[in-house]
C-alpha positions in Angstrom: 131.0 148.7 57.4 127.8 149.5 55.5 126.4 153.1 55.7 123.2 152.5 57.9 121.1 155.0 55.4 122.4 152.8 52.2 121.6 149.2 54.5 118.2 150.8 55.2 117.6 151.5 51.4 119.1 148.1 50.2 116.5 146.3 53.1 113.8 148.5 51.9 114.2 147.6 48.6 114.3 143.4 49.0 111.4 143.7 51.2 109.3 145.2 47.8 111.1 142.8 45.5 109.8 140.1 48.4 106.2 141.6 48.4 106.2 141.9 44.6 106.7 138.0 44.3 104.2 136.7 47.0 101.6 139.0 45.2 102.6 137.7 41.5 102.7 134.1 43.2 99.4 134.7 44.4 97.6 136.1 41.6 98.9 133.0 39.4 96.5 130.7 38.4 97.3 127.4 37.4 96.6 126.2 33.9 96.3 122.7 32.0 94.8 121.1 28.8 92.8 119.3 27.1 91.9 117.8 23.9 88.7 118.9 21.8 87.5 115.5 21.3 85.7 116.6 17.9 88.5 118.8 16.7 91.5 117.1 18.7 93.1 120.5 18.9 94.7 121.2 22.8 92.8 124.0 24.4 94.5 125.2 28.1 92.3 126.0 30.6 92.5 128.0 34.2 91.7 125.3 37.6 89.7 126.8 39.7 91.2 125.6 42.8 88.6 126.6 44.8 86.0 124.3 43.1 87.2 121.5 44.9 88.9 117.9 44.2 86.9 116.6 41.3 85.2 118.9 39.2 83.0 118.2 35.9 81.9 120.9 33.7 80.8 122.0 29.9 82.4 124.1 28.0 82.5 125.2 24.0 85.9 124.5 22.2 87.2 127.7 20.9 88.3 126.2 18.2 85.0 124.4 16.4 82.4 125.0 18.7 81.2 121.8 20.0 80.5 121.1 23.3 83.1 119.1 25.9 82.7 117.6 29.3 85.7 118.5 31.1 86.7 117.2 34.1 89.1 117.8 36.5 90.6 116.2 39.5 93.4 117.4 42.1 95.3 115.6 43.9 97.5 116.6 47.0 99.4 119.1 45.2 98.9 121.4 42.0 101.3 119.4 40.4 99.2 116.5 40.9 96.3 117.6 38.5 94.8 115.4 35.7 92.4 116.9 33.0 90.9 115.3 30.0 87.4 116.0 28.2 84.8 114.0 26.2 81.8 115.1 23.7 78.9 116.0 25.4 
């Protein structure tokens, strides 16, 4: 039988390994890429999951500057996400 001091530590201790992972699982963003249509090189992004189903944005490529229209749509899960960009 286990010492109920050393079972309380042991419980005590997977409850913060528990609370440790829900946090990190909830501070994780989810990421996906694109290609620079003027450059070609893949640039990942964070999703704003938050910004609903089908989102359409600009942003600069890191790489050579020029503008792209990303856009973004999710489907019923996170791994159903498609991404793709065009020149501005």
């Amino acid at each position: 039988m286990i010492d109920p001091e050393k079972r309380k530590r042991l419980l005590a201790r997977k409850r913060k390994k528990l609370r440790a992972r829900r946090r990190r699982e909830r501070l994780a963003q989810p990421e996906a890429s694109y290609i620079c249509d003027a450059c070609g090189e893949e640039i990942v992004i964070p999703i704003d999951l938050s910004a609903g189903t089908e989102q359409q944005y600009v942003e600069d490529c890191p790489v050579c500057c020029r503008p792209n229209v990303i856009y973004v749509e999710l489907g019923e899960t996170v791994d159903d996400l498609r991404v793709w960009a065009e020149g501005e």
